[in-house]
C-alpha positions in Angstrom: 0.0 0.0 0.0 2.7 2.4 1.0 5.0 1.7 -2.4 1.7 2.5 -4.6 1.2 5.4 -2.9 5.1 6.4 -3.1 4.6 5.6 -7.1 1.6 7.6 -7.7 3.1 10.6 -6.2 6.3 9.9 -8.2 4.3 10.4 -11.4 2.4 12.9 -10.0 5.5 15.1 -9.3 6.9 13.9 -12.9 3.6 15.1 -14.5 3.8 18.9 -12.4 7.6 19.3 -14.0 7.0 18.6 -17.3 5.4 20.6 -20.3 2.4 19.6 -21.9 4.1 19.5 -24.7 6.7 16.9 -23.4 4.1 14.8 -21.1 2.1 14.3 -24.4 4.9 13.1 -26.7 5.7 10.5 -24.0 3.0 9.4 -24.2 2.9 9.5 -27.6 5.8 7.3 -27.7 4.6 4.7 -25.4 1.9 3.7 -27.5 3.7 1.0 -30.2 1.0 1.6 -32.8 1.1 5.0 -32.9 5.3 5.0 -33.2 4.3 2.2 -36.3 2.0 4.6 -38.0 4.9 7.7 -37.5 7.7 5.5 -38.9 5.8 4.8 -42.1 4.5 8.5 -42.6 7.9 9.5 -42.0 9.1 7.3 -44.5 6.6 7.6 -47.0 6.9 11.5 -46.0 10.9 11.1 -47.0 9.9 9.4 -50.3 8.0 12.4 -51.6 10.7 14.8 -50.4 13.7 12.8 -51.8 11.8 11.4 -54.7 14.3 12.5 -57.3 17.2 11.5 -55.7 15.7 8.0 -54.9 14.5 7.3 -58.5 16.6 5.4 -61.6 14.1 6.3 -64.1 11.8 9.2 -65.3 8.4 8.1 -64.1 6.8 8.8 -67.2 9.3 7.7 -69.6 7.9 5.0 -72.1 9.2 1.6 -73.0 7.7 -0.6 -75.5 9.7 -3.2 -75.0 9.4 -3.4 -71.0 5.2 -3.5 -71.2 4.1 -5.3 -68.3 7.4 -7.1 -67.1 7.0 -8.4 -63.6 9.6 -7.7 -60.5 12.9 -7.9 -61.4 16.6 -6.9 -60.3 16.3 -4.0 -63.2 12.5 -3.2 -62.2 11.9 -4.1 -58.1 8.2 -3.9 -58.7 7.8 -4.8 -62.4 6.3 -1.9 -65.0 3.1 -1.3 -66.3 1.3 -1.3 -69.5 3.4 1.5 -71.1 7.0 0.3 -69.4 7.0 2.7 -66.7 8.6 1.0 -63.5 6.3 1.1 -61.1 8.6 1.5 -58.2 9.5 4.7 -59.5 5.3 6.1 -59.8 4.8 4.7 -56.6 7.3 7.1 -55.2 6.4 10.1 -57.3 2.7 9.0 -56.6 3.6 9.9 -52.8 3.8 13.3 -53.4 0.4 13.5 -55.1 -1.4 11.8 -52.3 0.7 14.0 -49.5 0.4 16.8 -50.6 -3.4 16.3 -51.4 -4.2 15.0 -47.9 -1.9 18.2 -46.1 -3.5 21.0 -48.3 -7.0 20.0 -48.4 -7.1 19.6 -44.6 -5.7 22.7 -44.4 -8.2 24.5 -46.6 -11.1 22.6 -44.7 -9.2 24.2 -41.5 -8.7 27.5 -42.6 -12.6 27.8 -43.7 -14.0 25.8 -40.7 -12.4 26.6 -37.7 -13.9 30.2 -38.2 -16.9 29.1 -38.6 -17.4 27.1 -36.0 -15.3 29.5 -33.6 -17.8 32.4 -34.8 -21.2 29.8 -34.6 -19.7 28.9 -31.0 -18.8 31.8 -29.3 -21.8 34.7 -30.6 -24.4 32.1 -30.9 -27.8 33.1 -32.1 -28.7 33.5 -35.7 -25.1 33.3 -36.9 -24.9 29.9 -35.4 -28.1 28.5 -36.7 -27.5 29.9 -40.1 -24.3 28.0 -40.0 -25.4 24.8 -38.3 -28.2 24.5 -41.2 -25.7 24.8 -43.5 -23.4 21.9 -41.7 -26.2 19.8 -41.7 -27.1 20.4 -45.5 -24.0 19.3 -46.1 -23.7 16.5 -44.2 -26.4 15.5 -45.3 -24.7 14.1 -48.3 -22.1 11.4 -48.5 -18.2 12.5 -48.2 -17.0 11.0 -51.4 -20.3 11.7 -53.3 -19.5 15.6 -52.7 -16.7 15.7 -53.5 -16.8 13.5 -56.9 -19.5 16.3 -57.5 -17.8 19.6 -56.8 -14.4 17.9 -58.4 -16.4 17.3 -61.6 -18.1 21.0 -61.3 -14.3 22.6 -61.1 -12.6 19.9 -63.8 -10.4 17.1 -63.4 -6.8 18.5 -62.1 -5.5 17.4 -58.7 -5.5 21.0 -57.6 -9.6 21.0 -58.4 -9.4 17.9 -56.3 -8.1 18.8 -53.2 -10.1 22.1 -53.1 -13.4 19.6 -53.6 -11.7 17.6 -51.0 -11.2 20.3 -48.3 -14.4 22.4 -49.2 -16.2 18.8 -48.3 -14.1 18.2 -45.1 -15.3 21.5 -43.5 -18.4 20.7 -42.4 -16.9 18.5 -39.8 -14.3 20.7 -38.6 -17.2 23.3 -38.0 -18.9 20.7 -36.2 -16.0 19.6 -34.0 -14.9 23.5 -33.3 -18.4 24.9 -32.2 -19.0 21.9 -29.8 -15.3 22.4 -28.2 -16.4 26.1 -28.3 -18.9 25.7 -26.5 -17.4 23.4 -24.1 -14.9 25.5 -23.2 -16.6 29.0 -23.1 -18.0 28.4 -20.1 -14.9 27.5 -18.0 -14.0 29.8 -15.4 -11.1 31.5 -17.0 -13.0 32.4 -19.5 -15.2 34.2 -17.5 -12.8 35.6 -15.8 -11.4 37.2 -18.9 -14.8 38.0 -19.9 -15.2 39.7 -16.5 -11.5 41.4 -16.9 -13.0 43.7 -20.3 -10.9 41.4 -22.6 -13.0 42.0 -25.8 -14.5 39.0 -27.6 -11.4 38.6 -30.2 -8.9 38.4 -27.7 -11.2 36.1 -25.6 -11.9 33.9 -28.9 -8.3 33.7 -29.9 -6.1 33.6 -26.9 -8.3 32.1 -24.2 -10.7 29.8 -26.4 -8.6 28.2 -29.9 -5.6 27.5 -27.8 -7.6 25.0 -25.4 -9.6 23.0 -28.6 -6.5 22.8 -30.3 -5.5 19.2 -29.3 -9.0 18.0 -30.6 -8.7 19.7 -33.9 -4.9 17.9 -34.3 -6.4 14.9 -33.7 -9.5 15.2 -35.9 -7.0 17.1 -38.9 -4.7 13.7 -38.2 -7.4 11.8 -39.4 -9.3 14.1 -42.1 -5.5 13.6 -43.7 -5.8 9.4 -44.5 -9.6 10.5 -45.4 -8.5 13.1 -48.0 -5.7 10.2 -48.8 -8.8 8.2 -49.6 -10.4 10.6 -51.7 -7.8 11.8 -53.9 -7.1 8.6 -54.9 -10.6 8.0 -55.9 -10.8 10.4 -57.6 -7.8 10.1 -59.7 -9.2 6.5 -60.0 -12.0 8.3 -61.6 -9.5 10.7 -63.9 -11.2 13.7 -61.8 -7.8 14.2 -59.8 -3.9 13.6 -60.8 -4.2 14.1 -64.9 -1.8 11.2 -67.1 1.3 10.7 -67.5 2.0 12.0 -64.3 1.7 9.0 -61.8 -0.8 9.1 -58.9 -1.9 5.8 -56.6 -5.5 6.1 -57.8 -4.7 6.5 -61.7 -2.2 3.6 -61.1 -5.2 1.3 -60.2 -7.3 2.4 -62.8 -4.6 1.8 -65.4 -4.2 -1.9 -63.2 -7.4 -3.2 -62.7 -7.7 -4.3 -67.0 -4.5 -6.4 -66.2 -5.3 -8.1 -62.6 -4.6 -11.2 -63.9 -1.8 -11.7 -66.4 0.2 -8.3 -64.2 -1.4 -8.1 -60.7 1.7 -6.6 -59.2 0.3 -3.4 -61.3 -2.3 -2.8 -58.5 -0.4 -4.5 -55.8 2.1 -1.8 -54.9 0.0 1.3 -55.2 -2.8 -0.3 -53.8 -0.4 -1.4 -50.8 1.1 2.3 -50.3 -3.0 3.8 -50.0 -3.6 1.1 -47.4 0.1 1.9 -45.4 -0.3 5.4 -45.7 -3.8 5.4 -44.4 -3.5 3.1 -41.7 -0.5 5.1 -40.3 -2.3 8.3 -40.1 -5.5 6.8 -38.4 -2.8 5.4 -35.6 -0.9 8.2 -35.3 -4.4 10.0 -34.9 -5.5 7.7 -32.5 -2.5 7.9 -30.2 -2.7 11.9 -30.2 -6.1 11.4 -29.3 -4.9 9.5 -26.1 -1.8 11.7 -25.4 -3.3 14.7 -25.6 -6.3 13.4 -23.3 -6.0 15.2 -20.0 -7.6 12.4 -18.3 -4.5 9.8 -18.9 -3.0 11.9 -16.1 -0.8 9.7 -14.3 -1.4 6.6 -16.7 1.3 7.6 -19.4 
């Protein structure tokens, strides 16, 4: 009895001497599936950086006389129906689907946590004007929006991952007002509010600060969703335009050829489900690092 209560003031004390910022990245660390899913966005992360340096061949250069060869020493993943290595558009594809799960989060960030910051905190008609419009688009699948608004704008993975962040907003909105309105009625807030602070300050210093951790964790996983999304909709030919290589365009081009050159959808198919997977653990252990109530369980 005495040497569990020794322990739990141990971590007690550890906990008061560390920043947040420290506590929650050992925590972080101790979960194994979230240190998986970092390791692989890293790497894949380091792939699209250092994609030029790590590739033998152009990824859109043509060979007639390589069509659909399978894994080799000369090709590690075999080519595909025009004698592109597909090692090489597998890499190059990593950019694509990177920089179309970073940048449409961010736009759905930049437009929602506004929104939901302004529907939260003044309430009223501006918040029920806003929530209808939420709900309207909510209303309607994910993917089904944004294979609409991508064919509205015109195939181009730009087009795509506005269609992609415009249709990830509504939940950021969501999320935001309900944290907002969580946390406006905590007692420093009032106590700002009682202070004179005006409602900007209150809003922006007091308020986003204290829902951030929920909206890291929720843009964590809006990334392997927009992941998702872009490569359907390069699958569709609404996203990354031929010959420039893309994991969704890669299947498309694969799946007349599953049989006599399955390694065609193989690896790209394999990089959406790695890529995904690591971003939904790497979500899912920020989710419990940054939880306040693991207190003295991390």
């Amino acid at each position: 009895m005495a040497d569990t209560t020794v322990n739990t003031r141990l971590i007690a004390a550890k906990d008061t001497s560390e920043t947040p910022l420290r506590r929650a990245a050992r925590r972080l660390f101790r979960r194994k599936s979230a240190v998986f899913g970092l390791a692989v966005v890293t790497f894949f992360v380091a792939l699209a950086v250092l994609a030029p340096l790590l590739s033998p061949y152009d990824p859109v250069a043509q060979s007639w006389t390589l069509v659909r060869h399978p894994p080799s020493a000369a090709h590690w993943f075999g080519t595909d129906d025009l004698g592109r290595d597909i090692l090489v558009r597998v890499i190059y594809g990593t950019r694509a689907s990177l920089l179309a799960g970073v940048i449409s989060v961010g736009i759905a960030l930049s437009i929602g946590v506004p929104l939901g910051l302004a529907a939260g905190y003044l309430g009223g008609f501006l918040d029920a004007l806003i929530g209808r419009m939420t709900d309207a688009m909510l209303a309607c699948p994910f993917l089904i929006l944004a294979i609409a608004l991508a064919a509205f704008l015109g195939p181009s993975l730009g087009n795509a991952m506005i269609a992609i962040g415009v249709t990830a907003t509504p939940i950021i909105v969501r999320l935001t007002r309900g944290q907002v309105l969580a946390v406006k009625m905590e007692d420093y807030v009032e106590a700002a509010r009682a202070i004179g602070n005006p409602r900007w300050r209150i809003v922006f210093v007091h308020i986003l600060p204290n829902i951030m951790p929920a909206l890291l964790v929720q843009a964590t996983l809006s990334i392997a969703a927009a992941i998702i999304a872009e490569a359907a909709l390069s699958f569709l030919g609404l996203g990354q335009q031929p010959p420039e290589p893309s994991w969704g365009s890669m299947l498309n081009s694969a799946q007349r050829f599953l049989v006599n050159a399955p390694w065609m959808a193989v690896w790209p198919g394999l990089a959406i489900f790695l890529t995904v997977l690591s971003f939904n653990l790497v979500g899912d252990g920020l989710r419990d690092a940054l939880d306040p109530r693991e207190t003295g369980r991390g």
